[in-house]
C-alpha positions as CSV (number, residue, x, y, z in Angstrom):
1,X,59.7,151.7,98.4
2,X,59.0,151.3,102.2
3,X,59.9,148.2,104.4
4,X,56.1,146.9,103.8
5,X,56.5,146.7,100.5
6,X,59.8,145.4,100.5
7,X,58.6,142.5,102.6
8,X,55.5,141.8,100.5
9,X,58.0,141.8,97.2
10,X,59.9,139.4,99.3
11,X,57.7,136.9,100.2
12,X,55.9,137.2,96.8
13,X,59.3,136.7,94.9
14,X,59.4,132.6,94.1
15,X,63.0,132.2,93.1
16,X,64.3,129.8,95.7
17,X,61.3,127.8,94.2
18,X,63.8,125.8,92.1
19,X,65.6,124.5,95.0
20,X,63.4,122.5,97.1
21,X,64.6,120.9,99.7
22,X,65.0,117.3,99.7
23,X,62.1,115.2,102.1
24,X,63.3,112.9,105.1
25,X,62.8,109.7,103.1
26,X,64.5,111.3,100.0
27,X,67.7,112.4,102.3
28,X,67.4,108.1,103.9
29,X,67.8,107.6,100.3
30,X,70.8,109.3,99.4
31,X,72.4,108.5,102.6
32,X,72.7,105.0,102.1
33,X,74.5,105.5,98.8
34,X,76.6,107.7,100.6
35,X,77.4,106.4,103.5
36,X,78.5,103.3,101.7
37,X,81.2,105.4,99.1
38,X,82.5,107.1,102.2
39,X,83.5,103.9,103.7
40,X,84.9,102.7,100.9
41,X,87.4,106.0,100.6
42,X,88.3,105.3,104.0
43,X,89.2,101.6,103.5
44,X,90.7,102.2,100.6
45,X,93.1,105.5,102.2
46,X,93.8,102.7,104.8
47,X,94.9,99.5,102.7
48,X,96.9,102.4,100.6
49,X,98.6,103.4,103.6
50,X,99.0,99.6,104.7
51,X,100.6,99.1,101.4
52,X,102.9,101.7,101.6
53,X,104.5,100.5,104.8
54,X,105.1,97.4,104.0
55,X,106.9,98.4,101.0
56,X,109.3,100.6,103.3
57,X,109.3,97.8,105.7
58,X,110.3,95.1,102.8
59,X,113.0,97.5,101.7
60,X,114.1,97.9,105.2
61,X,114.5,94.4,106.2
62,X,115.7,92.8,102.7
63,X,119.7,92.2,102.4
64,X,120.3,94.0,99.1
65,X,123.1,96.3,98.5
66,X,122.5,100.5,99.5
67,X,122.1,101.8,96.2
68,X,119.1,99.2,95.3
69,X,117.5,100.2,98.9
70,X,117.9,103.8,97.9
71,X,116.8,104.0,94.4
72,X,113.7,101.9,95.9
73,X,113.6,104.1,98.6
74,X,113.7,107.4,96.3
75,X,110.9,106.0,94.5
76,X,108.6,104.6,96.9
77,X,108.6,108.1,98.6
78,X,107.7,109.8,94.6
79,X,104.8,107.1,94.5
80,X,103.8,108.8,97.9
81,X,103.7,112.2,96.7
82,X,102.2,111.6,94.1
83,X,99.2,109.2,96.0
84,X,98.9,112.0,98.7
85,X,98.1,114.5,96.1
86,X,95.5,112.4,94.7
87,X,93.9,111.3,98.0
88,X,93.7,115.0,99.0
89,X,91.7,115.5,96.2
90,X,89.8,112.6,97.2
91,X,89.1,113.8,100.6
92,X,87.7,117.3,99.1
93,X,85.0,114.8,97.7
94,X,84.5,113.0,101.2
95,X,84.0,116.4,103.5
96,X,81.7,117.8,100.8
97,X,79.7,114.2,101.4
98,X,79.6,114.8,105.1
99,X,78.2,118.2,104.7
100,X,74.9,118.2,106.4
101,X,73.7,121.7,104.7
102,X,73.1,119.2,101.3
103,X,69.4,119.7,101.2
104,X,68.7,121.0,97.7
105,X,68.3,119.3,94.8
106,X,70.8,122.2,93.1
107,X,73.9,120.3,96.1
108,X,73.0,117.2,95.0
109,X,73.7,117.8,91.3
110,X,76.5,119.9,92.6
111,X,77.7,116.6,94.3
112,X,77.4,114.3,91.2
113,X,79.3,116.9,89.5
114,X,82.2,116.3,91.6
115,X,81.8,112.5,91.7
116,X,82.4,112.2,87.7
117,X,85.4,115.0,88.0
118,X,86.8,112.6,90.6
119,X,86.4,109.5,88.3
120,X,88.8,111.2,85.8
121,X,91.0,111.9,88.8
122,X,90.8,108.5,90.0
123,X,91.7,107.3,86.3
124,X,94.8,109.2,86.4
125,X,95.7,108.1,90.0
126,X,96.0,104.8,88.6
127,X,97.8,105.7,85.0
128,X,100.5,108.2,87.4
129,X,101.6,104.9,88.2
130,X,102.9,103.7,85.0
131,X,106.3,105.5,85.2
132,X,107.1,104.2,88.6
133,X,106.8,100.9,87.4
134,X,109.0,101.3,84.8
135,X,111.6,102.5,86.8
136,X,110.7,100.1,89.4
137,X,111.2,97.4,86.4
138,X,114.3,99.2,85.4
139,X,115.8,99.1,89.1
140,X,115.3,95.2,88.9
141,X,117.0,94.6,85.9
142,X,120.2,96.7,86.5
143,X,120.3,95.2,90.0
144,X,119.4,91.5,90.5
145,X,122.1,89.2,89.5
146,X,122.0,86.8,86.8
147,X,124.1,83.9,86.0
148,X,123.9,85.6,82.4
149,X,123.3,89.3,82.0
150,X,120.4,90.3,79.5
151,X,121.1,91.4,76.4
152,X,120.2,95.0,75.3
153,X,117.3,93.5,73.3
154,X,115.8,91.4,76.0
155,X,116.2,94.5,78.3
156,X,114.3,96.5,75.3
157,X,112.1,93.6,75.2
158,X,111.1,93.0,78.9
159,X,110.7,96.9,79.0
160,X,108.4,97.1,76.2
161,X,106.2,94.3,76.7
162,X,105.5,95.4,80.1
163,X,104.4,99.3,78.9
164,X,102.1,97.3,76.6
165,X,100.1,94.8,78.7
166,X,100.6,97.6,82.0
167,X,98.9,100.5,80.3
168,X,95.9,98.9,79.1
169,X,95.6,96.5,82.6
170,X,96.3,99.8,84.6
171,X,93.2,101.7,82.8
172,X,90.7,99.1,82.5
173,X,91.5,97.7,86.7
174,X,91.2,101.5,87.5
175,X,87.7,101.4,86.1
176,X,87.1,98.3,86.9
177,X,87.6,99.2,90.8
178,X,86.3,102.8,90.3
179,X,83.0,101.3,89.1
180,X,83.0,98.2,92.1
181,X,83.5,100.4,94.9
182,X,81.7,104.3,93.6
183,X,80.4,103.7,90.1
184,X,77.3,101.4,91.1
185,X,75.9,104.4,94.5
186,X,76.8,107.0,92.1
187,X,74.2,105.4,89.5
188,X,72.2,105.3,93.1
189,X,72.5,108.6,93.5
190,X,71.9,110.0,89.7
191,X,68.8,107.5,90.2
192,X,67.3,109.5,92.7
193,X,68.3,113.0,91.1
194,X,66.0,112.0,88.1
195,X,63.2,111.0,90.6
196,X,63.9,114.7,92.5
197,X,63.8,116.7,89.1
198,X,60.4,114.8,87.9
């Protein structure tokens, strides 16, 4: 086969045909949608970082005894592991949202892809926490004074109760939030996908 017609099998072959690229009002569309969960990653990265210096600050500043600071301590920085794990997951998500070369309808598919695996990682962001609370919980009751100690079934109690009502709230705030601040622009989004694929 010679370059000719080489070139004429190219330009005859209609594979990329699948892949069209999205229009200017199409890309205005999915934009907005964007543009509004990528500001909402970057408040929420901030008020998590906010968070996480007051914490140290509060245990800083608070008269308790050492080991109560430290055990606090320990575990505030675990709860900061474990959050900077999840946000660099999270900020995957927001550089492949910046990427300007998303022009196909194949990367925006690709992109919704990534959006619900992100929803199951922002679910377990939000369950991780469950243990630190606990111990959190358990940190309080060894620590604080009482006029009367608690007895081992109160601490059982107290302990119990609070793995019961945190799990469920945990789960249902996490989608709650997921669904306030991403949910409703990805819906946007897979909107628009259906629109692109008719």
């Amino acid at each position: 086969m010679n370059i000719d017609e080489l070139k004429n099998a190219w330009n005859e072959d209609n594979f990329f045909d699948g892949t069209p690229e999205i229009s200017l009002e199409q890309k205005n569309k999915i934009n907005l949608p964007l543009e509004k969960i990528r500001k909402n990653m970057r408040m929420e990265l901030w008020s998590t970082i906010a968070i996480f210096v007051f914490a140290f600050t509060v245990i800083a500043v608070c008269g308790a005894d050492f080991k109560f600071k430290f055990y606090l301590s320990i575990l505030i920085a675990s709860m900061v592991f474990v959050t900077f794990f999840f946000f660099s997951q999270f900020f995957k998500l927001y550089k492949n949202m910046s990427d300007p070369g998303m022009k196909t309808l194949a990367g925006l598919k690709d992109l919704l892809h990534q959006f619900h695996l992100n929803k199951q990682y922002y679910l377990s962001f939000y369950l991780s926490f469950v243990p630190f609370l606990v111990c959190e919980l358990i940190i309080v009751l060894e620590f604080i004074p009482r006029p009367v100690p608690l007895s081992d079934v109160q601490v059982a109690s107290i302990l119990i109760g609070t793995l019961v009502i945190t799990m469920p709230l945990l789960f249902v705030i996490g989608k709650w939030w997921f669904r306030m601040f991403y949910g409703k622009y990805i819906v946007q989004i897979e909107n628009l996908v259906r629109e692109l694929e008719q």
